[in-house]
C-alpha positions in Angstrom: -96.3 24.7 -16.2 -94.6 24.6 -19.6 -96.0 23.6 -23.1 -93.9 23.2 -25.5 -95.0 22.3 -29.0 -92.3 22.9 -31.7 -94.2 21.4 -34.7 -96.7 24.5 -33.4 -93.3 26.6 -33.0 -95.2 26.8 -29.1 -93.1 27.0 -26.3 -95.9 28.7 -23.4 -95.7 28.8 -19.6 -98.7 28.6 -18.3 -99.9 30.2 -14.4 -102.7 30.2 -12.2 -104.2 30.6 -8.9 -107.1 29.8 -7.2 -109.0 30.6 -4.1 -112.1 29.7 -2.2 -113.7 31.2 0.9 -117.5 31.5 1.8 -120.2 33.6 3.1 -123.3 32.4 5.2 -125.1 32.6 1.6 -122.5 30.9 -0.8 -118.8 29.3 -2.1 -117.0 31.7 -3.7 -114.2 30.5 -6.1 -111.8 33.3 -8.0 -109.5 32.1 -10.6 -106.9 33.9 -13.0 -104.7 31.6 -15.1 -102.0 33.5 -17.7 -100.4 32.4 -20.2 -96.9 33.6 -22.1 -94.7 33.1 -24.7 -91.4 34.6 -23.7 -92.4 37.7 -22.8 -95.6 38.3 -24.6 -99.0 37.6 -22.5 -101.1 35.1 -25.1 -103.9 34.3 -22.7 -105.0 36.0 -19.6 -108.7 35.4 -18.0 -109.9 36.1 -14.4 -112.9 34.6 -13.2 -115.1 34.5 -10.2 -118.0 32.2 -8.8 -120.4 32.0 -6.5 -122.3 28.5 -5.5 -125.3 29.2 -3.4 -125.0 27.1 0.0 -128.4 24.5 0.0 -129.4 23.0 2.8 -130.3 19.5 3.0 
């Protein structure tokens, strides 16, 4: 995706992925999402979650 702003002088492109998979215990979720302008990295996070499974 691309943001452009040029009252900001912003013009970012913006990536990400995402997965999910499971145990017998929990959902797990991992994320990363990065973020440049031009050729300079302005954002980068990774992430990772685990949702116990409940029963009922």
């Amino acid at each position: 995706m691309r943001l452009r702003r040029p009252e900001l002088a912003c013009d970012a492109e913006v990536r990400t992925r995402s997965e999910i998979h499971c145990d017998a215990d929990a959902f797990v979720t991992e994320d990363h999402v990065v973020a440049r302008e031009g050729a300079d990295v302005i954002f980068d996070r990774r992430w990772r979650k685990r949702i116990p499974r409940s029963a009922g």
